[in-house]
C-alpha atoms as one frame of an Amber mdcrd trajectory, in Angstrom:
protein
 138.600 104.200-120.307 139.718 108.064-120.905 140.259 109.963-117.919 138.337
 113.070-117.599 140.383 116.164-117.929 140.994 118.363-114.826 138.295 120.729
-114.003 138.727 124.918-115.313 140.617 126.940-112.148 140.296 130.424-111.784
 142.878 132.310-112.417 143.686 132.545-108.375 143.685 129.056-108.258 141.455
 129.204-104.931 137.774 127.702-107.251 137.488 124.860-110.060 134.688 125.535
-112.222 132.423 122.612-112.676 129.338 122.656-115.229 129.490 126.656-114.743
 129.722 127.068-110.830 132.587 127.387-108.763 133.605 124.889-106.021 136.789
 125.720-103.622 139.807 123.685-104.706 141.532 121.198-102.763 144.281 122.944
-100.865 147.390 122.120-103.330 149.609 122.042-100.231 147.957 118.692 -98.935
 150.548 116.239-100.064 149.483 113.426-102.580 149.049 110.467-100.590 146.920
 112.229 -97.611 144.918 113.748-100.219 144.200 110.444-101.422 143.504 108.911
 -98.368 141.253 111.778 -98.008 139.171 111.605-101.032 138.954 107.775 -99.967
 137.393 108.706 -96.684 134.999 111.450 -98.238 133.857 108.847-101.188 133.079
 106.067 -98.495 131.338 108.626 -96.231 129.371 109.604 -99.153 128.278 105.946
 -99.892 127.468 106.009 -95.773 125.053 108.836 -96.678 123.100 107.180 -99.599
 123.045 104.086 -97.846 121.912 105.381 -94.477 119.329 107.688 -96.078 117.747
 104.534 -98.223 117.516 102.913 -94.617 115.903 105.259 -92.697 118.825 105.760
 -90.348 118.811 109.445 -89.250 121.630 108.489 -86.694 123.935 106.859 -89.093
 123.108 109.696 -91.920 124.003 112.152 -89.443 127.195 110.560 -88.701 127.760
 110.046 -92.287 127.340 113.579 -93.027 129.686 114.948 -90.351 132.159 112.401
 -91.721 132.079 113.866 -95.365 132.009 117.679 -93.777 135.084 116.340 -92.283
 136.993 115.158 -95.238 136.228 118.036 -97.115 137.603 120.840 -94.474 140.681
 118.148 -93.982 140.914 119.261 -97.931 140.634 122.504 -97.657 136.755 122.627
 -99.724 135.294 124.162 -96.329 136.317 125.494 -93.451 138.677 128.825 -93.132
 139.953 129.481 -96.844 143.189 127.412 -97.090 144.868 130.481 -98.934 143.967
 132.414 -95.462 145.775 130.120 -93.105 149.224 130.041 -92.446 151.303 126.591
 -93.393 151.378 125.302 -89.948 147.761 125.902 -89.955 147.143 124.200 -93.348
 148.949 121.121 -92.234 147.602 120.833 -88.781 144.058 120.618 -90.392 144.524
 118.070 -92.627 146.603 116.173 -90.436 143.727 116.492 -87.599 141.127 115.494
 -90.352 143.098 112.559 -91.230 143.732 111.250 -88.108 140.150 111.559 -86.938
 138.445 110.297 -90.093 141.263 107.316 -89.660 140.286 106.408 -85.863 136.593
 106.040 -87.195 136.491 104.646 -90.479 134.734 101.765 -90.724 136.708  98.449
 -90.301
């Protein structure tokens, strides 16, 4: 299967442009494997949406939802502008949005 190639960046580097509209970028400083396990964690928390929202479940949509708005900050895609925070600041949210996403994850 061919991978897709990465997405355009603007020339700041802070957007990817995707089918003509620009998204923020994942915070580059977010090492590798955290990134990873944070893109895991958003994808299953999406799943949690479409599942919960075929069901009915306002509850379990909700908490869905709150899970993917907090992978993506953790990332950097929401939140304060990652290029506006200092480093400390940068790792201390994805750190946080790790370790909370981690303690409720669903075994």
């Amino acid at each position: 299967m061919d991978a897709h190639p990465p997405p355009e960046r603007t020339p700041d580097g802070h957007f990817v442009v995707i089918g003509g509209r620009r998204w923020r970028a994942t915070d580059p400083a977010v090492p590798e494997e955290a990134a990873a396990r944070l893109r895991r964690h958003l994808m299953s928390a999406r799943r949690a949406v479409c599942s919960a929202t075929r069901a009915g479940d306002a509850e379990a949509e909700r908490e869905a939802r709150a899970r993917v708005h907090r992978a993506k900050t953790a990332l950097g895609e929401r939140g304060t502008p990652w290029w506006e925070q200092s480093g400390d600041q940068r790792r201390r949210r994805w750190e946080d949005g790790l370790a909370a996403l981690d303690a409720c994850a669903p075994r």
